[in-house]
LUMDOGU-741297 format. One record per residue (C-alpha): chain; x, y, z. Coordinates in Angstrom, 2 decimals. Example, Ala and Ser with C-alpha at 12.3 -4.5 7.8 and 13.67 -1.06 7.14 Angstrom:
2
atom chaine = A	xx = 12.30	yy = -4.50	zz = 7.80;
atom chaine = A	xx = 13.67	yy = -1.06	zz = 7.14;
END
This chain:
230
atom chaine = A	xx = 6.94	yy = 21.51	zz = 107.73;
atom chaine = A	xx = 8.07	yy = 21.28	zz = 111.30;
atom chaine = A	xx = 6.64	yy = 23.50	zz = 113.91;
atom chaine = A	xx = 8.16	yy = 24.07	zz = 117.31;
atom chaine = A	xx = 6.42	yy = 24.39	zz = 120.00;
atom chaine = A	xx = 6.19	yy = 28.43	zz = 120.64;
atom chaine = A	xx = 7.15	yy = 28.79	zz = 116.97;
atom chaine = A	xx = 3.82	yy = 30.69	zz = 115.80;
atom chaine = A	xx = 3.21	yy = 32.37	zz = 119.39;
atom chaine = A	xx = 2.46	yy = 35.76	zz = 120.31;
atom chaine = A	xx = 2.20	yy = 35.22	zz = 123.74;
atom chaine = A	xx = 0.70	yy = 32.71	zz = 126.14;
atom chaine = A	xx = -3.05	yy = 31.55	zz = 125.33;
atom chaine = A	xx = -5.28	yy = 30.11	zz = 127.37;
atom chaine = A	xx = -7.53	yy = 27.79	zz = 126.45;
atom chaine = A	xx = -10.94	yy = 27.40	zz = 127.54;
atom chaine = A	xx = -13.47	yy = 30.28	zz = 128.66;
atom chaine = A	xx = -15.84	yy = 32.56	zz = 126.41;
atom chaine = A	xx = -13.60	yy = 34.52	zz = 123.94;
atom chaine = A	xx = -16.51	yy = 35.96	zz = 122.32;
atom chaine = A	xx = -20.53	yy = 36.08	zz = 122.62;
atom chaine = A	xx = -23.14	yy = 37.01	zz = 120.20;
atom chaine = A	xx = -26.43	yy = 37.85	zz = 121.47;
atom chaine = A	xx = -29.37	yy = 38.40	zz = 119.96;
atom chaine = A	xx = -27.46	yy = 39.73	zz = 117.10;
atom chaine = A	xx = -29.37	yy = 41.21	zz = 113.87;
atom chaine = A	xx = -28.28	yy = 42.89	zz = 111.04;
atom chaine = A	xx = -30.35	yy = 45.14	zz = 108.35;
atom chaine = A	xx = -29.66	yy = 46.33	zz = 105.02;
atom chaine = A	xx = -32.36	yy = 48.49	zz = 104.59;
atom chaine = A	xx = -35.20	yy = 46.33	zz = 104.10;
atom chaine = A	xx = -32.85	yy = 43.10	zz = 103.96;
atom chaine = A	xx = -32.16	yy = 41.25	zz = 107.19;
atom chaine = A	xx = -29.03	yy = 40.03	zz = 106.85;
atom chaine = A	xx = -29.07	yy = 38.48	zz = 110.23;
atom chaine = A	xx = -31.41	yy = 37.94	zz = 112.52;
atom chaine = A	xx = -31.17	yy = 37.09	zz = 116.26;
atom chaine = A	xx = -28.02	yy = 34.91	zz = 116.38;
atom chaine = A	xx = -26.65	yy = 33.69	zz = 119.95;
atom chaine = A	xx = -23.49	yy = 32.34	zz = 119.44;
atom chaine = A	xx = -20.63	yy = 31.51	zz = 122.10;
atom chaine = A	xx = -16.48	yy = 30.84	zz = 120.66;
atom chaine = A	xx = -14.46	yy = 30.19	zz = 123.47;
atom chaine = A	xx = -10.99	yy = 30.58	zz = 123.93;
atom chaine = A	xx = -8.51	yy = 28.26	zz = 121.76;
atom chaine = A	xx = -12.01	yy = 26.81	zz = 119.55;
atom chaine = A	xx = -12.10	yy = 26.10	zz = 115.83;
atom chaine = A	xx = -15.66	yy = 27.16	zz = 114.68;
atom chaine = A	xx = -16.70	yy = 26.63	zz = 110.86;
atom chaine = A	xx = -20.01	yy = 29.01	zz = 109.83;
atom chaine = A	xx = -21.48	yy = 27.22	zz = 107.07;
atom chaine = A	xx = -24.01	yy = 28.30	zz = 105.07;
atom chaine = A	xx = -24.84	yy = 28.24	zz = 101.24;
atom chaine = A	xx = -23.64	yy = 31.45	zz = 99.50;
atom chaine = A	xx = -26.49	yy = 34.97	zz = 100.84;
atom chaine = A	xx = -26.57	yy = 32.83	zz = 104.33;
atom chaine = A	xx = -25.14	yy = 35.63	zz = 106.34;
atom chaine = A	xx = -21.36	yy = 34.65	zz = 106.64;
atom chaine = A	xx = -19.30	yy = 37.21	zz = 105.66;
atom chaine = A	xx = -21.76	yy = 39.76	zz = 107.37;
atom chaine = A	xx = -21.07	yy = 37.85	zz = 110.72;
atom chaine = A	xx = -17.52	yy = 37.61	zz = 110.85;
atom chaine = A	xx = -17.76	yy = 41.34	zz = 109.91;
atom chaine = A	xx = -19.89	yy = 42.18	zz = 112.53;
atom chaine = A	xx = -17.08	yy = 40.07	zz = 114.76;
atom chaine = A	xx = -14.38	yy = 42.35	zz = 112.97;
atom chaine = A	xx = -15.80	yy = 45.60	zz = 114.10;
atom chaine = A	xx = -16.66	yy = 46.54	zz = 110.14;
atom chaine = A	xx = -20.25	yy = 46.11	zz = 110.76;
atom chaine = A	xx = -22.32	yy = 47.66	zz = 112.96;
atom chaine = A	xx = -25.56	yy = 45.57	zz = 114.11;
atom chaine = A	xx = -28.82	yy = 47.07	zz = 113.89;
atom chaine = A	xx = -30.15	yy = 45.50	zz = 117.34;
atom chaine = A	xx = -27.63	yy = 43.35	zz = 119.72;
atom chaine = A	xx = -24.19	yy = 42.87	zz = 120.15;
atom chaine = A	xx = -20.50	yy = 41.45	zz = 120.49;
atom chaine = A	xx = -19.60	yy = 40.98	zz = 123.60;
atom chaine = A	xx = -16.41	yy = 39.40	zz = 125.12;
atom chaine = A	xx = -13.34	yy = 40.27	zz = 122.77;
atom chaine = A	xx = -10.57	yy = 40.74	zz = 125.14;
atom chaine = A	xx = -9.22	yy = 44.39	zz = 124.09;
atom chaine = A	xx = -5.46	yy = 42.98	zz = 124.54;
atom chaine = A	xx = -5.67	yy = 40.15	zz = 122.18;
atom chaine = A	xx = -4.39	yy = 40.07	zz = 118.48;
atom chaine = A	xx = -7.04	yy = 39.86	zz = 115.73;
atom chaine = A	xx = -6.21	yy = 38.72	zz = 112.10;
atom chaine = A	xx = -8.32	yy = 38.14	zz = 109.16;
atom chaine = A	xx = -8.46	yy = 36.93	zz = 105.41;
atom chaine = A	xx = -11.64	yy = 37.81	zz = 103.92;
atom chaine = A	xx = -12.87	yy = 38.22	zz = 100.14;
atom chaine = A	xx = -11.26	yy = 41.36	zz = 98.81;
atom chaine = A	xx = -7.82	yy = 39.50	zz = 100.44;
atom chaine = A	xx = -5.99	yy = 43.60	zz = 100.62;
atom chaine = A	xx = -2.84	yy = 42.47	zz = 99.17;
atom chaine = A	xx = -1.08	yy = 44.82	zz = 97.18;
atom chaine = A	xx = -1.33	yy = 43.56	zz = 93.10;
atom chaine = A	xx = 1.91	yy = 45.65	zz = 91.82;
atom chaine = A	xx = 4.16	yy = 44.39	zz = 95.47;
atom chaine = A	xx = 5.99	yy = 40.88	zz = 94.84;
atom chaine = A	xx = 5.09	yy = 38.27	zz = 97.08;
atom chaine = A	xx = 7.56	yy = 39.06	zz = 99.34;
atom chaine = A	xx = 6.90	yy = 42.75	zz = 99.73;
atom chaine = A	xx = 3.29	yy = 41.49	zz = 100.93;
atom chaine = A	xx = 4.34	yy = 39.35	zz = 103.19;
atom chaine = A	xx = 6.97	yy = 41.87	zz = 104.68;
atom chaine = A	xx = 4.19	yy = 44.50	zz = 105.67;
atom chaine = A	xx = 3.38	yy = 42.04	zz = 108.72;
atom chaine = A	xx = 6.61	yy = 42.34	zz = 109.92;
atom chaine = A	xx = 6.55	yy = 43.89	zz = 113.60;
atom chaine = A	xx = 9.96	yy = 44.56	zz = 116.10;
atom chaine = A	xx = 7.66	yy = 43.17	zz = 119.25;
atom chaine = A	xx = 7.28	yy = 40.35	zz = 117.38;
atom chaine = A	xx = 10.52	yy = 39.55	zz = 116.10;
atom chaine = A	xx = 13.75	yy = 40.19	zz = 116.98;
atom chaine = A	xx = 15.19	yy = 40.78	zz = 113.83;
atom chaine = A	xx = 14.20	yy = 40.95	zz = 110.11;
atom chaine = A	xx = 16.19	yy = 37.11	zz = 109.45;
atom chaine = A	xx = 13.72	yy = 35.62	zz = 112.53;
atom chaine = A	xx = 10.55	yy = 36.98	zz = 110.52;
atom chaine = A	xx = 11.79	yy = 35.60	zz = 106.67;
atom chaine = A	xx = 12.64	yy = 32.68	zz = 108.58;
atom chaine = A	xx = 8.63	yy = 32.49	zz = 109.82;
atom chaine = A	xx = 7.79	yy = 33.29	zz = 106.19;
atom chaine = A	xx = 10.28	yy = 31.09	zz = 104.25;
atom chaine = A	xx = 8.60	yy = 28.11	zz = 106.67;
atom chaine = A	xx = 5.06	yy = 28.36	zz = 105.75;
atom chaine = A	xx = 5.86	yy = 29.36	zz = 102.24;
atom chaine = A	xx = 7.78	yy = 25.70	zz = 102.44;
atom chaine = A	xx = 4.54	yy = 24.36	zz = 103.73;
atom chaine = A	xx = 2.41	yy = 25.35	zz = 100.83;
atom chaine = A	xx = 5.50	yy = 24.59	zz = 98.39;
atom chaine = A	xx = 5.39	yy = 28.48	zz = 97.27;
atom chaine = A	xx = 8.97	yy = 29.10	zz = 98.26;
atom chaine = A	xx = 10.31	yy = 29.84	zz = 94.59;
atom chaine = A	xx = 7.21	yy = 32.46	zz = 94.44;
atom chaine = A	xx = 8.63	yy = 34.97	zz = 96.75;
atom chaine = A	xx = 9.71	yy = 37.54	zz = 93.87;
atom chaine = A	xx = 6.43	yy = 37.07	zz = 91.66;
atom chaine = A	xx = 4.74	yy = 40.07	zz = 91.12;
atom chaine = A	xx = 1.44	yy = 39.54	zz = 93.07;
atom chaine = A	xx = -0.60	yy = 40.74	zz = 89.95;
atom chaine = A	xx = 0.65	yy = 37.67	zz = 87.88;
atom chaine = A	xx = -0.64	yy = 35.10	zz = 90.62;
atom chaine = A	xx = -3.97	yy = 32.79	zz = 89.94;
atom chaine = A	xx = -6.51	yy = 33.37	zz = 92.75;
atom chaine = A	xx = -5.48	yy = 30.30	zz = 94.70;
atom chaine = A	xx = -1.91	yy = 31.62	zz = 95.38;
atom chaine = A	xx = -3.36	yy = 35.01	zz = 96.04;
atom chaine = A	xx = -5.31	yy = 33.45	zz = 98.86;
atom chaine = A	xx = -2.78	yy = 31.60	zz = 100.30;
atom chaine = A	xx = -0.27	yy = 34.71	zz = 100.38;
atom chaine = A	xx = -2.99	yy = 36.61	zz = 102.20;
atom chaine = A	xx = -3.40	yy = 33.66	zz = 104.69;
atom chaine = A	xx = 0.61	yy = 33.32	zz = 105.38;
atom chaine = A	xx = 0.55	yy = 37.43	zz = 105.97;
atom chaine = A	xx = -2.71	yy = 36.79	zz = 107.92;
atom chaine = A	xx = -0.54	yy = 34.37	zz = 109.93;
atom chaine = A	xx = 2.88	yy = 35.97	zz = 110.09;
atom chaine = A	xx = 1.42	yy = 38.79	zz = 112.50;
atom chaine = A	xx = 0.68	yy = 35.96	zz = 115.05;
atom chaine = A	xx = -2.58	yy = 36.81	zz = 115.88;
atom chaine = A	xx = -4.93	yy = 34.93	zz = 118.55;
atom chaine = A	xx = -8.21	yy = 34.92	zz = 116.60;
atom chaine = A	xx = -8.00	yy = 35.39	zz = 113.06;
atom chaine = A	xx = -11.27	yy = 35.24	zz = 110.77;
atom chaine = A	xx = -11.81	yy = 33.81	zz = 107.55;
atom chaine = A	xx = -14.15	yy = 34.04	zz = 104.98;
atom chaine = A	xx = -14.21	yy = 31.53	zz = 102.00;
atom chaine = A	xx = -10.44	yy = 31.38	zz = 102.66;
atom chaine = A	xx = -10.15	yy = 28.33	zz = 100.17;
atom chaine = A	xx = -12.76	yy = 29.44	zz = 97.36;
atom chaine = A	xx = -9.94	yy = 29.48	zz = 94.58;
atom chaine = A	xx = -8.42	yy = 26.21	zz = 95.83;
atom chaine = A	xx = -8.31	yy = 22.72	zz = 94.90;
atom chaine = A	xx = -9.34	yy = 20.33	zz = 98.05;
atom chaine = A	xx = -6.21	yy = 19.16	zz = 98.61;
atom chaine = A	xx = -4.95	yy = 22.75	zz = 99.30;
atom chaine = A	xx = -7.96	yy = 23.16	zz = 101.10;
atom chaine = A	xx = -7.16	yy = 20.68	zz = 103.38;
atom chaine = A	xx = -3.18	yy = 21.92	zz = 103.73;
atom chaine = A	xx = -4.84	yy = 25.27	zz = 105.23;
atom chaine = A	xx = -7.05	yy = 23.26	zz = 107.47;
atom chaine = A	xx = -4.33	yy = 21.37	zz = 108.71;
atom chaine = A	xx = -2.07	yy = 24.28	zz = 109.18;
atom chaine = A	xx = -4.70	yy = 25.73	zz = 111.47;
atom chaine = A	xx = -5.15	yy = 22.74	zz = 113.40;
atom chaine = A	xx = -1.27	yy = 22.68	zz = 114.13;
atom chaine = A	xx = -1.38	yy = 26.17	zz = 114.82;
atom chaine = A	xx = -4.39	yy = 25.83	zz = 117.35;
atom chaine = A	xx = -2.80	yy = 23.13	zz = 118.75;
atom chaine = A	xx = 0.82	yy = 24.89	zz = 119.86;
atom chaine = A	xx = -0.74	yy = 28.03	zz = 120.25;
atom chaine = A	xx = -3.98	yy = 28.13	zz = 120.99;
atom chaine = A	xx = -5.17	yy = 29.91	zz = 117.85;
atom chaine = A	xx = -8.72	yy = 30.86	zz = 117.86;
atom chaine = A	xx = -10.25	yy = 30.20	zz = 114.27;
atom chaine = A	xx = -13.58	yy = 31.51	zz = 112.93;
atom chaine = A	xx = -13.58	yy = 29.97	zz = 109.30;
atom chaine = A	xx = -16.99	yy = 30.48	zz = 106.98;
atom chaine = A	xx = -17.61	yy = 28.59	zz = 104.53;
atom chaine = A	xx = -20.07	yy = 26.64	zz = 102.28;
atom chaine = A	xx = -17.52	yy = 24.15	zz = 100.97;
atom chaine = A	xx = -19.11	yy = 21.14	zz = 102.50;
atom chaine = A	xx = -16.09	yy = 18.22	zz = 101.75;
atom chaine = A	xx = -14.42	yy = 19.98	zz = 103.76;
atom chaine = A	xx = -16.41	yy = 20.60	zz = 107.00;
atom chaine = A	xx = -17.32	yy = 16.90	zz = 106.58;
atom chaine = A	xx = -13.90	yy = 15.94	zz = 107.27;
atom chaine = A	xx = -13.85	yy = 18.23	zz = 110.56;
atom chaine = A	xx = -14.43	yy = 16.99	zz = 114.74;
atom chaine = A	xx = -15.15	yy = 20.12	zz = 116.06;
atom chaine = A	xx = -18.43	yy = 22.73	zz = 116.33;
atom chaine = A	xx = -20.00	yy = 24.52	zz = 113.22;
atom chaine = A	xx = -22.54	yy = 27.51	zz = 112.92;
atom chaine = A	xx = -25.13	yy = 26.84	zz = 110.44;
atom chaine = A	xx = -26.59	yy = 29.80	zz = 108.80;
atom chaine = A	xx = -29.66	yy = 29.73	zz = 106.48;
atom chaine = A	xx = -31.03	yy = 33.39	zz = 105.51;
atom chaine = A	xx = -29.58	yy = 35.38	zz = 108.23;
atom chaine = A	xx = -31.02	yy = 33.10	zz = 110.69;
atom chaine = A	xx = -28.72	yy = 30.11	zz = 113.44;
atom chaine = A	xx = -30.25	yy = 27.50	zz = 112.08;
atom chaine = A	xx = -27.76	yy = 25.27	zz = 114.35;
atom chaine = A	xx = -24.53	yy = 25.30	zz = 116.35;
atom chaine = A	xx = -22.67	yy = 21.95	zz = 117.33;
atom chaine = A	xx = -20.78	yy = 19.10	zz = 116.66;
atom chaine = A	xx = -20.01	yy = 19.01	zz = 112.58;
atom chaine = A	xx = -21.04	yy = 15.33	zz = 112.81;
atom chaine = A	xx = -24.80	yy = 16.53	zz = 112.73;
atom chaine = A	xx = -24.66	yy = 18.05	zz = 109.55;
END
């Protein structure tokens, strides 16, 4: 797949700065603490994996990042109300009796694109990447979960956002596929400055990352750094 420079861009992205901070953050299900006192920082243009093993507190951070969850003490601070936020998490909100390509056409948006051929253009590319280009008119019903989760990425994707969030984006895929949507990102964070916030406990694959992880261990940081360390 070849990616121009600009391609995949909403609009111009600096890197570097605090796009987001997390302080003192806790989060209570009745009597369960879901999370408890994280301070985190994401800047601008970052990849950050949030590891964890499955109850760690993952998918209630990124919600609490989303605006679906409310914390019971602290707060998110620092999401520029002018940027673009896109996300893929578990219950993946595609619709099951919509082909492929009816999914994928719900992202399309006129201040986006100039025309409808520019945007199937966008989604013929990625689809190319992922070699799901003769899937366009399958009936989204029919598709195994792996295909379902990369449709919901490319639609993720084809709004341009600058932060998307991901939870267990890769749970129904093979490593190698895995690794495909890893290195998608990393092209896309690269041109564009894409900010990525990616949980997951699939530990091949944040072995094979250089960047910063969040690890999570019963609602608690247990560490935030270089991936190396873990």
């Amino acid at each position: 797949m070849q990616i121009q420079a600009g391609t995949l861009k909403r609009k111009n992205f600096l890197r570097g700065g605090i796009l987001l901070t997390l302080e003192n953050l806790s989060v209570n299900f009745g009597d369960k603490k879901a999370l408890s006192k994280i301070n985190l920082k994401v800047a601008k243009g970052e990849i950050l994996f949030v590891t964890g093993v499955s109850g760690a507190g993952k998918t209630t951070l990124l919600r609490c990042i989303a605006g679906d969850v409310n914390p019971s003490k602290g707060k998110v601070n620092g999401i520029e109300r002018n940027i673009f936020i896109s996300r893929v998490f578990q219950d993946l909100r595609l619709i099951q009796d919509l082909s492929v390509w009816e999914n994928l056409r719900l992202s399309f948006d006129p201040l986006i694109y100039k025309n409808q051929k520019e945007f199937k253009d966008e989604a013929v590319r990625l689809c190319n990447f992922f070699s799901i280009k003769d899937r366009l008119n399958d009936n989204v019903m029919n598709l195994n979960g792996g295909l379902k989760q990369l449709i919901a990425l490319i639609r993720s994707l084809l709004s341009k956002p600058e932060l998307i969030l991901l939870d267990e984006p890769t749970s129904s895929l093979d490593t190698e596929s895995a690794l495909r949507v890893f290195e998608l990102l990393e092209k896309l964070n690269e041109i564009s400055g894409l900010t990525c916030i990616w949980a997951t406990h699939n530990r091949d694959l944040v072995k094979k990352f250089n960047g910063n992880i969040a690890y999570l261990d019963k609602g608690k940081l247990i560490y935030s750094g270089h991936a190396c360390f873990i």
